[in-house]
Structure formats: C-alpha cells, structure tokens
N, C-alpha and C positions, 0 to 999 in steps of 0.2 A: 504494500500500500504506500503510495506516493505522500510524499508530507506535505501538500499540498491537500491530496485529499481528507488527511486527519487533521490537518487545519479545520477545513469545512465543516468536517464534523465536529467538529468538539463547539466551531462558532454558531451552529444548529443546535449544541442539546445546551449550551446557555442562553442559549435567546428562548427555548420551549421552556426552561425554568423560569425564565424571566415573566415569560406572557400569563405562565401558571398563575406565577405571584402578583399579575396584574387583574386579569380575571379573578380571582379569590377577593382580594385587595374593595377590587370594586363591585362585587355583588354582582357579578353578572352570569345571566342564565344563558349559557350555551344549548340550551334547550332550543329556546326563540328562532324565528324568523330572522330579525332585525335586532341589533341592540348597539346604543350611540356611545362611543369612547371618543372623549377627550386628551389632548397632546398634556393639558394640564393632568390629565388623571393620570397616565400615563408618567408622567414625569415625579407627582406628587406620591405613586408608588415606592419611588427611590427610597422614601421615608421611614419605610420599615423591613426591606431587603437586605437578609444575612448574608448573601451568597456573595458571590465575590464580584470588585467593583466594577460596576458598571453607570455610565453615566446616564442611563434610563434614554434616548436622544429618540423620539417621536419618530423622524423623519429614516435613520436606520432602521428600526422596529420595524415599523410599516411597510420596508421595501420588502415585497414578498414579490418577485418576478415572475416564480417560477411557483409551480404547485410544490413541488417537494421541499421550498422552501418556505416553507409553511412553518409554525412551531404545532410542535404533537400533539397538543393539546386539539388547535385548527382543523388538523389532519384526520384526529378522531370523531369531532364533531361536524365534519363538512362545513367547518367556517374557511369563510374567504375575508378579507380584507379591503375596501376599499374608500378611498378617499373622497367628500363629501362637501368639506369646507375648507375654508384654512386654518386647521389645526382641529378638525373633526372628522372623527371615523366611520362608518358602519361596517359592524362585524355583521356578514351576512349568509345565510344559508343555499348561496347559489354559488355555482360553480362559474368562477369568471375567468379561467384559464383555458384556453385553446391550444389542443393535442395538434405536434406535427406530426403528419403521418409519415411514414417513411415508406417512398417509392422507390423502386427499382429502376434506374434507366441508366444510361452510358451517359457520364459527363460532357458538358462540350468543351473544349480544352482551347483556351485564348491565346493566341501569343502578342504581347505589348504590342499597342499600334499606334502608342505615342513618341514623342524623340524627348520625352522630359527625362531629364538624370537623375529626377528624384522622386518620381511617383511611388518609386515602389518601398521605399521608405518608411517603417514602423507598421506594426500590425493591430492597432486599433481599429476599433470599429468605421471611424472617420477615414482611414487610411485607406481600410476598404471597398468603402462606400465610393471614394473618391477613384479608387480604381477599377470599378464596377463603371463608372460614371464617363470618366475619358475613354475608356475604351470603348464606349458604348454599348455595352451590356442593358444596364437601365432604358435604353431608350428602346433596345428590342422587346423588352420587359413589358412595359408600360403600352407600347404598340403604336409609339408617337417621339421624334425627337423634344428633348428636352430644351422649352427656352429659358425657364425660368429656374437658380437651384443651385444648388440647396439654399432653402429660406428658415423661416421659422426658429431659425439659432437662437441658443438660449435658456431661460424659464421664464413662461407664461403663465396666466389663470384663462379659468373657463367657467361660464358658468350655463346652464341647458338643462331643460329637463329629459328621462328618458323612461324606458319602462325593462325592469328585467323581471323573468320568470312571471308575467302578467302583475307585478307591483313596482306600481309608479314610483322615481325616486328623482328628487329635485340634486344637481351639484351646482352649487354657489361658491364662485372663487376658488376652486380645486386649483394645484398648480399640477404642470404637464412641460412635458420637454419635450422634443422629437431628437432624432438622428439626422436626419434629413426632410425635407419635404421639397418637390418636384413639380412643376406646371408645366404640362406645354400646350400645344390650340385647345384638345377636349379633354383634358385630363389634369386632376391633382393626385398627387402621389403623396401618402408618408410615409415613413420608411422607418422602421426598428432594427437594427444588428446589434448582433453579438460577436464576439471574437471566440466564441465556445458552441462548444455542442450543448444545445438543449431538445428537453422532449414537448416543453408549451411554456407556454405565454400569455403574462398576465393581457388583457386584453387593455386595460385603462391603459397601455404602454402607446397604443396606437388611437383608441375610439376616442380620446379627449380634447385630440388636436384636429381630428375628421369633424367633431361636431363643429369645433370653432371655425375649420375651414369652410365648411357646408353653410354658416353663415352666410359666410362674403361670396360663395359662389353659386350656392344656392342648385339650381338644374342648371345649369349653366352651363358646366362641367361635370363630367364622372368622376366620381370620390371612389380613388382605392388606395390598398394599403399594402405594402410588402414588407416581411419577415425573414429576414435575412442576419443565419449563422455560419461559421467559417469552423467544420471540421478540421483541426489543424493536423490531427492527427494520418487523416487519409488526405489531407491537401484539400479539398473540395468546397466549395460555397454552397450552400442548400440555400434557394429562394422560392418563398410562398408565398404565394399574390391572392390578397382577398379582396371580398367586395361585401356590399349590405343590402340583403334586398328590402329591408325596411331600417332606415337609418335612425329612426327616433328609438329602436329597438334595440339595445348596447348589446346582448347575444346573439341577432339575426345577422350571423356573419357566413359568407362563402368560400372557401375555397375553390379559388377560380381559377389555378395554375402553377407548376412546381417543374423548378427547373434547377441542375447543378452544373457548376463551373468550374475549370481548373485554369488558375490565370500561370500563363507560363514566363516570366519574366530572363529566361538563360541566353 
C-alpha cells in the first residue's frame, strides 16, 4: 500500500470521527429527509472534541467530491452533503453523485499540433485542460470551434431554485468554481477535471455554474457539461459529456458521450 494511499485513509477515518462528533454534538437525526447545519455549528463543535487537533474548517469538511469521500457515518445513512447558502448546509437523503461508467473503446492517440515549448508543462488539471484545448480536442468534443474560453475563472455565488428527488430546494448565494467554461456560436460548455482517476462526481461541481450560465443564455444556446479525468496510471484522459433534459431539475442529467485520449507529446 502506497503512502499516499494511507495518507487518505487515515484523512477519511478522522474526518468520519469528526462528523460523528458533529452530528451527536448537534442533535441531529440522520433519520430525516432534510436537516440544516450551520458553518457556525460546525465550527462551535470544536468546543468539546477530544480527538486530536483539528481546526473544525467548514469549507474542508464539506468538500465531499466524491461518494467515497463521504464520512461513514454519511455512507451509512445515505447522506449527501450539499451547499445551500453561504455558510449553510443540507444534509440530504438523495444521492447527488454521478457514476462514471467505464466503457470499452480504443483510445485516440494525439500527437502535439502546437509549436509552443511549453504547453506540455505540469500536470494539473489546468495544464490539461489547456492541452485538450490547443490541440483541439475540446472543440471536436463540444461539436463546434471554440470562440470564447476559458471564462468563469475564479469563485463565484449563485443563487436559483431547483427540485431534487421531487422536493423543491431554494440555493441563495452558494459559492461554485469551475475549471473551465467554453462558448462558441450554439454552445456553453463547463468543464470539471481531475488529474486522478475517479468512479463519480459530486454533481454541484458542474450544475451550479450551468444554472448561473443558463441565466445569461437562457435557449439561446445548449448548456453542456464535460467531466474530465487523467488516468495517469494507463496514460489516458476519460471525457464524459453531459446534458439536462430538464434543467431546473439538478438530477435530470444525461450522458451524452465518452471518449478517451492519449496526448502524445515525444
């Protein structure tokens, strides 16, 4: 086992201690539907926790990106986590993570078609994206040259209402980031990577910055979203292209398309 991976681990089973002693702390019934936690409750927990130090920090806690990073507590009760206000929670009995399936197909293998000395430079998320981008990958993607892009840089708020699992839920001033986000004549794109292999994805990662887009574009344009991680292990990029056949509906998501790439830079 990689030290790496027991890192992980051990930063999963004190953060499920943590959340234990926050839920206990605050009376709250994991039973429920719905139940509202506060960044102060949250943090006002710090107050009687023996375990070992921890700064209680709201905004760590709450990154749950991934279903398995959930705390066990979560995990046990079919809680999910999602962001509401700024600096309010709902713990919730819906499932808001979206499974990548894993298809079968022969990668398609790029080789650089830029003359930049430095594209291929670090392996961030960004790095990627941006050589996804010059090489025009993205714009085969999308099914339209890109004019506009990456925008949205940043942290923003959002506020919209939607409906999961047929109960209405208002978000006021949530904050949302993107990775990139992409226009060109009929189309907005946003865009979530990773530099890791994962199995799903939180979906507020993508639908937060779609509603605010949907705003300003309204029919105008098609609102989609791609999901892109960088097996580092086998080389290969996995990208998943979704859409929403009802947009005011934060689970009515599709997948619309899945494609892998080997960028070859030698």
């Amino acid at each position: 086992m990689s030290s790496q991976h027991t890192s992980t681990k051990k930063k999963i089973s004190l953060q499920s201690s943590i959340w234990s002693h926050i839920i206990c702390t605050n009376n709250i019934d994991l039973n429920k539907y719905l139940s509202i936690i506060t960044a102060d409750d949250i943090k006002d927990s710090r107050k009687t926790w023996k375990g070992r130090q921890n700064q209680f920090e709201p905004r760590l806690l709450c990154k749950m990106d991934t279903s398995k990073s959930r705390p066990q507590c979560f995990i046990n009760n079919n809680i999910c986590i999602l962001s509401i206000k700024n600096g309010t929670y709902a713990l919730i009995k819906s499932n808001i993570y979206i499974p990548l399936i894993k298809y079968h197909c022969v990668p398609n293998i790029v080789t650089n078609k830029t003359d930049s000395l430095i594209l291929d430079i670090g392996e961030s998320e960004i790095s990627m994206l941006d050589k996804l981008k010059y090489n025009n990958i993205l714009d085969v993607i999308i099914g339209e040259k890109i004019k506009y892009g990456p925008l949205l840089g940043g942290r923003h708020r959002c506020s919209f209402n939607t409906i999961i699992d047929s109960n209405p839920m208002e978000i006021k001033g949530s904050q949302y980031e993107t990775d990139g986000c992409y226009e060109t004549d009929n189309y907005a794109c946003i865009v979530e990577a990773k530099s890791k292999k994962v199995e799903d994805f939180n979906i507020k990662q993508v639908y937060y910055a779609v509603r605010e887009v949907y705003k300003k574009v309204g029919n105008n344009k098609k609102i989609i979203c791609l999901f892109i991680y960088n097996d580092k292990k086998q080389n290969i990029i996995h990208i998943y292209k979704f859409k929403w056949n009802n947009i005011n509906v934060m689970l009515d998501i599709v997948n619309i398309g899945y494609y892998q790439y080997i960028l070859n830079y030698k």
